[in-house]
VEXDREN-2710 file (C-alpha; in Angstrom, 1 decimal):
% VEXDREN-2710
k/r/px/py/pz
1/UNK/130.4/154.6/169.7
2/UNK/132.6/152.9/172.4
3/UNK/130.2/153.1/174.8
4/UNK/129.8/150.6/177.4
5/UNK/127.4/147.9/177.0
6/UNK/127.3/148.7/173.3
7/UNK/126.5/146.3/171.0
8/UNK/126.7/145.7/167.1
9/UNK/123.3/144.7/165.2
10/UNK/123.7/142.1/163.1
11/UNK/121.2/141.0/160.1
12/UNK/121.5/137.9/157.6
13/UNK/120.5/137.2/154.2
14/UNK/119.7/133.2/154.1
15/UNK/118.1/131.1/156.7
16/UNK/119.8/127.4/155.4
17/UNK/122.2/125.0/157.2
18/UNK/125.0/127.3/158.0
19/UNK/122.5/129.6/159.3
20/UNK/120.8/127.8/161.9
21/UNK/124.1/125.8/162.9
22/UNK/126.6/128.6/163.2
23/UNK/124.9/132.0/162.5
24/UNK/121.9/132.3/164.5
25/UNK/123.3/130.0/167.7
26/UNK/126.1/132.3/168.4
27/UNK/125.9/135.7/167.1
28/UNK/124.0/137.1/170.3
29/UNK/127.6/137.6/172.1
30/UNK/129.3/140.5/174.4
31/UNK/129.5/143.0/171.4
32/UNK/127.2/141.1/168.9
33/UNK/123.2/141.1/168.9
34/UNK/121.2/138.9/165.9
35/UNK/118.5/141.7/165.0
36/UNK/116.9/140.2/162.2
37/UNK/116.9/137.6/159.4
38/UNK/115.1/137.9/155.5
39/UNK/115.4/135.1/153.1
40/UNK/113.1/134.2/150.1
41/UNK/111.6/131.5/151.2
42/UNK/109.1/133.3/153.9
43/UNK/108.4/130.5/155.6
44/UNK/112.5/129.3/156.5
45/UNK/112.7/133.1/157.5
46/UNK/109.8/133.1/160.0
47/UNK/111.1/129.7/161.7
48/UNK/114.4/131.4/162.0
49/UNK/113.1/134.5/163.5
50/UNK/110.9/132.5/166.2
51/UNK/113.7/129.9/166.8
52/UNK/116.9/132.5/167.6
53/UNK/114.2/135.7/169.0
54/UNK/114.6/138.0/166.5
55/UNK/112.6/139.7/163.9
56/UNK/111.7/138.9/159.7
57/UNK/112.3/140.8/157.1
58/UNK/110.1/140.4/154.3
59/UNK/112.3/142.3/151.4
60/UNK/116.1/142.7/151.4
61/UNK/115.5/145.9/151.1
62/UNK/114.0/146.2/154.3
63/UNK/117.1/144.6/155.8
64/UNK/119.7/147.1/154.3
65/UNK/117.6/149.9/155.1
66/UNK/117.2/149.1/158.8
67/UNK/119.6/151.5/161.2
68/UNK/119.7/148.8/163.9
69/UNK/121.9/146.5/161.4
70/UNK/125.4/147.6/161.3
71/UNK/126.7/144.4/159.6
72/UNK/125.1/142.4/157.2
73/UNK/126.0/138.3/157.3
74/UNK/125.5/136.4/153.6
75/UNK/124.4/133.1/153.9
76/UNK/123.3/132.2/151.1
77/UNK/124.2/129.9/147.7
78/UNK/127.9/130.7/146.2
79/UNK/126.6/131.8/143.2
80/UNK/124.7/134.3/144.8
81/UNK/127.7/136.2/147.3
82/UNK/129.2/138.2/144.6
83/UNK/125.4/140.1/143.9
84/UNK/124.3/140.7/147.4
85/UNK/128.2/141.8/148.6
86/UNK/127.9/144.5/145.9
87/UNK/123.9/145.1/146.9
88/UNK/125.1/145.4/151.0
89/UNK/128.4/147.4/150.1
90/UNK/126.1/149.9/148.5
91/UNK/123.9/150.2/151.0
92/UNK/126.8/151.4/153.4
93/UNK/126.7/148.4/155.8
94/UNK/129.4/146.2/156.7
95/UNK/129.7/143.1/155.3
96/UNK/130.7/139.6/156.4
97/UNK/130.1/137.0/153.5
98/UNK/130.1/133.6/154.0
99/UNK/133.3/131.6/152.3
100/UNK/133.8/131.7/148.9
101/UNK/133.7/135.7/148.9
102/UNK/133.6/135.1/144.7
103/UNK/133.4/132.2/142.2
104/UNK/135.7/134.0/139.0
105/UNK/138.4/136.1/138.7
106/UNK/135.8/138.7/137.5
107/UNK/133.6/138.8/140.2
108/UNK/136.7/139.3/142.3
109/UNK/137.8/142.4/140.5
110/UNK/134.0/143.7/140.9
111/UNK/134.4/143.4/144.6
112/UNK/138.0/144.3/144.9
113/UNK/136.9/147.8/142.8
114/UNK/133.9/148.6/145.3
115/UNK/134.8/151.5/147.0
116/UNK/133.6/150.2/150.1
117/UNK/135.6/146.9/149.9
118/UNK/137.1/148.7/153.4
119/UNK/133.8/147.3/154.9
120/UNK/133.7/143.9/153.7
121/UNK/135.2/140.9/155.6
122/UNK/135.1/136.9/154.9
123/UNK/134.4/134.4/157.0
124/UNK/137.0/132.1/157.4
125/UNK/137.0/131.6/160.9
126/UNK/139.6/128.9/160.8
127/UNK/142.1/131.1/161.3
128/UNK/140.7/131.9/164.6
129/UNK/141.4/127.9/166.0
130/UNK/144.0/128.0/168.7
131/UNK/145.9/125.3/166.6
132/UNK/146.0/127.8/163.0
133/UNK/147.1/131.0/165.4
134/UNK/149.8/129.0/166.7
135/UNK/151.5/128.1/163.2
136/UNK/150.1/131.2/161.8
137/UNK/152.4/132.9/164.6
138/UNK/155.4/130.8/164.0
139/UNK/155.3/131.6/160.3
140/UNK/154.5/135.1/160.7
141/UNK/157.9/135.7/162.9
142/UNK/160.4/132.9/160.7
143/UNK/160.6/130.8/163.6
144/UNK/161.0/127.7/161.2
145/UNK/163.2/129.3/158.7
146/UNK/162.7/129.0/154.6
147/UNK/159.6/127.7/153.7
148/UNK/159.9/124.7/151.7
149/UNK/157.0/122.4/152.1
150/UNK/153.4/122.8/152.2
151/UNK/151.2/120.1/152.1
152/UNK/147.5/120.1/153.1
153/UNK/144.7/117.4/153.3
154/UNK/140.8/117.6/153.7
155/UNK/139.7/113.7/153.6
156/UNK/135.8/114.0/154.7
157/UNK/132.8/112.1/153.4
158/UNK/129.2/113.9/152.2
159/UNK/126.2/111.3/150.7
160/UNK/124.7/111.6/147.6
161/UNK/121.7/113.5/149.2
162/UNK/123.9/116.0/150.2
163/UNK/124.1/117.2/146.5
164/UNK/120.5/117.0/145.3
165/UNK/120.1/120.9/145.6
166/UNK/122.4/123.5/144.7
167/UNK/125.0/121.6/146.6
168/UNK/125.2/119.3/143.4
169/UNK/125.4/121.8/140.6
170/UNK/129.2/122.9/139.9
171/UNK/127.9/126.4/138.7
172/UNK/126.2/127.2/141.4
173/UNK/128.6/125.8/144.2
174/UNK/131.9/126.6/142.4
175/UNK/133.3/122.6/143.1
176/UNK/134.6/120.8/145.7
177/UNK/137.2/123.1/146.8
178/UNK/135.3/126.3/146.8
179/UNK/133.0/124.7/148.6
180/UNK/134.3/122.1/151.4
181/UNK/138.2/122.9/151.3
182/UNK/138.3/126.5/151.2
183/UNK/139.0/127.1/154.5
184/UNK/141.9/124.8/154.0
185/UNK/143.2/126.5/150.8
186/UNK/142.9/129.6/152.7
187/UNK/145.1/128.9/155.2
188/UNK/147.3/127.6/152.8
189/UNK/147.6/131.0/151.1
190/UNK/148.1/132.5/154.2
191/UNK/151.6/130.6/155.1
192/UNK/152.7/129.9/151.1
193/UNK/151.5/133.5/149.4
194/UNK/151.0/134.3/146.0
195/UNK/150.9/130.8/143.3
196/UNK/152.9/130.7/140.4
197/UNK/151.5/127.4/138.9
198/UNK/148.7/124.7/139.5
199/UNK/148.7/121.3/138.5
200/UNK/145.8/119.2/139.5
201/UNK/143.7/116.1/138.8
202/UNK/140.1/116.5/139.2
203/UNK/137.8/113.0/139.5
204/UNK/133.6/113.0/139.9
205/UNK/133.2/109.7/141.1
206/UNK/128.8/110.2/141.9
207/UNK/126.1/110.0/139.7
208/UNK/123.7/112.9/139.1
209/UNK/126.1/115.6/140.1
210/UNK/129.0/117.5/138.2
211/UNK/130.9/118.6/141.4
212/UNK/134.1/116.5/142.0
213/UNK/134.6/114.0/144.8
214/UNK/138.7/113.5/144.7
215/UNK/140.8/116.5/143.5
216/UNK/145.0/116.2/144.0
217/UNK/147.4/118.7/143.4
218/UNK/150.9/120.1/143.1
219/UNK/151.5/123.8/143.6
220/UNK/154.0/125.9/142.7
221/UNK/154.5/129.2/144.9
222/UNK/156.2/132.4/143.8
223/UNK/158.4/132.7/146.8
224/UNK/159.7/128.8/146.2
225/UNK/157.6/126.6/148.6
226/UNK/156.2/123.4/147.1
227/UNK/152.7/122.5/148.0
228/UNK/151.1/119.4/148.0
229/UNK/146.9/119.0/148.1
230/UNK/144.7/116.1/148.7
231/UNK/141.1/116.7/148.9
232/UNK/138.2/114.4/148.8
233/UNK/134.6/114.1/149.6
234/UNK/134.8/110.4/149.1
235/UNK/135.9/109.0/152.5
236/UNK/133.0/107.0/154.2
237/UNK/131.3/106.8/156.7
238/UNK/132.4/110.4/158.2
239/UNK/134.6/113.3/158.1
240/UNK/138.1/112.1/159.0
241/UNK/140.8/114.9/158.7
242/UNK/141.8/118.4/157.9
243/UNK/145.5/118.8/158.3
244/UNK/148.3/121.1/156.9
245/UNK/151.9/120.1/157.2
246/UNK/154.7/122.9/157.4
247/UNK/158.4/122.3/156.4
248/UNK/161.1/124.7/156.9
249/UNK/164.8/125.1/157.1
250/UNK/164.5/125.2/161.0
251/UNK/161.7/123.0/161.5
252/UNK/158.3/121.4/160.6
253/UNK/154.8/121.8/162.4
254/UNK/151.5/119.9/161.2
255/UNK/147.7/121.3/162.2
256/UNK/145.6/118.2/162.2
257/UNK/142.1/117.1/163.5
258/UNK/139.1/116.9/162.4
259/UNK/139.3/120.7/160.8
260/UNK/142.6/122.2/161.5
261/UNK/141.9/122.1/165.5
262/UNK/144.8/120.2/167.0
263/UNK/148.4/120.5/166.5
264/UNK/149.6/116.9/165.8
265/UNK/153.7/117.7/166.0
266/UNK/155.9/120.4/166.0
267/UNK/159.6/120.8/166.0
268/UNK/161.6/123.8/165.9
269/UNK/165.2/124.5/166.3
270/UNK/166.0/126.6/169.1
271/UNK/162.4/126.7/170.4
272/UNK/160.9/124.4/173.1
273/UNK/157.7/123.3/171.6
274/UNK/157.1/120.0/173.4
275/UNK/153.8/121.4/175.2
276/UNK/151.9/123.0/172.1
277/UNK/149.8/119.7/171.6
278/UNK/148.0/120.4/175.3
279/UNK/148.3/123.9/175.2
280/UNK/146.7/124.9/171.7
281/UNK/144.3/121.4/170.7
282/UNK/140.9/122.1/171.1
283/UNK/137.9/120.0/170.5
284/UNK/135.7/120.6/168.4
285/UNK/132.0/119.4/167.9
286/UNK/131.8/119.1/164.1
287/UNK/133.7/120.3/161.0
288/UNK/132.3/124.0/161.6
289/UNK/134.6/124.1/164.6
290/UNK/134.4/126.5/167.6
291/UNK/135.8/129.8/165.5
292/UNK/132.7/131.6/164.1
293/UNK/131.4/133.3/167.4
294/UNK/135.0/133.8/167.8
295/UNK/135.3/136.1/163.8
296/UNK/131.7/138.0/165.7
297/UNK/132.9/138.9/168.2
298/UNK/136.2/140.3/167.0
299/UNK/134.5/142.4/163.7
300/UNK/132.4/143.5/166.7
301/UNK/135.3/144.8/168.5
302/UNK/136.5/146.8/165.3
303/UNK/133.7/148.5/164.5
304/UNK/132.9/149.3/168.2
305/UNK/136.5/150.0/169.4
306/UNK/138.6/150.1/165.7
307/UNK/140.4/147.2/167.4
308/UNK/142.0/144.7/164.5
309/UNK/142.2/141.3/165.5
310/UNK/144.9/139.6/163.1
311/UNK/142.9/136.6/162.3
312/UNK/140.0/138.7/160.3
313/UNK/140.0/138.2/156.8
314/UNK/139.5/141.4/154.8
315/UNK/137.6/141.7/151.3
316/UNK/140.9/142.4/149.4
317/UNK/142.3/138.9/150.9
318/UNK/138.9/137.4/150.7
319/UNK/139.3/137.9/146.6
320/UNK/142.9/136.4/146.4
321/UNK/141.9/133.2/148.2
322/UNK/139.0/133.0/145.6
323/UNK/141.6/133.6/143.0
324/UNK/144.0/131.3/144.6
325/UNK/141.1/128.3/143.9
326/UNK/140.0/129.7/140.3
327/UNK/143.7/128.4/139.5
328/UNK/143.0/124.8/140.3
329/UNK/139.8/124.9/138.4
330/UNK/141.8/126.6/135.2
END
């Protein structure tokens, strides 16, 4: 299956924004080929298909059916992820679902239960930015000591025509922080762990739309670490800032930028860091960053060579960050 010059078939369910800005761009890569789309609206499926050169299916079950496709992207509504995972999983095919893998504790314990949760992965490809390896490393080998701080900020700005489709319903999109600040709460998880306790202050500031605009919160983590979260949706003209700030016995780091792509400061006893500013910022063109070619390429490279790259984000983890928001929402 190593062979050279292999590649992996990809297909995906949903032909909406993140679709044509970060799916069907860049998943024609070294070990990654875009074989075909399907999405119920026939007519956004066949523009897809013509736009990125690849062909439409016209059922899902045509899709999951299809030998080429060895991994199945979900694109499609939150609401939706926890149905098709289970639908794609049974089929046999990998799966790599779009963030949030799960709205509710108990579609998580569906999808953790699946017995092919071994082939599901989430897309959270900010884990992949230069800037997030380089404080995920730090953390990962104690370089700044105890944890004791955690504080993490998403201050970005969507109009009120954003949310007159699913976008606006709080059942379907899960809220502010499933939808824009997951990737931020993921990371989060990543350095802090498990939650003990969530305190948080919820605000919808917009008419004709139940999803909240301003959410802060103090959390509480099993191992110690205090957290701190700021998120808002509410800071026009533009997206400003996604940062997480790190505090430990031996030193503090903060990731910054517009999403998590440039490492603002970093100090660590022992450790000359003066140089990780130039050496791990990136720029990036929008919020979606540079990263999701970058989570392609690598589940590419597992299925093709069973090489794990550190930054992919299984099913079972997928679940807990899911989980890890339900508690701000309880």
């Amino acid at each position: 299956m190593a062979q050279e010059n292999k590649k992996v078939g990809f297909g995906v369910i949903g032909c909406g924004r993140v679709f044509n800005r970060a799916h069907g761009p860049m998943l024609n890569g070294k070990l990654s080929s875009l074989k075909a789309v399907f999405d119920p609206d026939i007519k956004a499926a066949k523009e897809a298909a013509s736009k990125f050169g690849c062909e439409v299916k016209t059922s899902l079950g045509d899709l999951l059916q299809d030998p080429d496709i060895s991994v199945v992207n979900i694109c499609t509504p939150h609401d939706t992820h926890t149905e098709l995972i289970v639908k794609v999983l049974d089929a046999g095919k990998y799966c790599l679902c779009e963030k949030p893998l799960c709205l509710t504790e108990q579609e998580a314990a569906k999808i953790a239960s699946h017995q092919n949760i071994d082939k599901l992965f989430t897309l959270y490809q900010n884990r992949f930015n230069t800037a997030v390896r380089f404080l995920s490393d730090i953390v990962r080998k104690g370089e700044l000591g105890q944890l004791r701080l955690c504080s993490v900020a998403l201050r970005w700005w969507r109009p009120d025509d954003y949310f007159v489709d699913w976008h606006g319903q709080k059942k379907r999109v899960g809220g502010m922080l499933f939808n824009q600040a997951a990737h931020i709460l993921d990371i989060m998880r990543m350095v802090c762990g498990e939650a003990e306790s969530v305190h948080n202050i919820t605000r919808t500031f917009r008419n004709g739309t139940d999803v909240d605009d301003v959410s802060v919160a103090n959390v509480l983590f099993k191992n110690g670490i205090v957290g701190n979260v700021e998120v808002t949706t509410y800071a026009r003209p533009k997206d400003w800032e996604v940062s997480i700030l790190v505090v430990g016995d031996k030193g503090v780091v903060k990731i910054g930028g517009l999403s998590v792509n440039e490492v603002e400061y970093a100090a660590i006893e022992g450790k000359d860091v003066s140089g990780a500013r130039q050496q791990y910022s990136e720029e990036i063109p929008d919020g979606y960053g540079n990263s999701h070619p970058r989570v392609f390429e690598a589940l590419s490279a597992y299925i093709l060579k069973g090489e794990w790259h550190p930054c992919l984000v299984s099913g079972k983890e997928g679940t807990e960050t899911s989980k890890f928001i339900t508690k701000f929402y309880e």
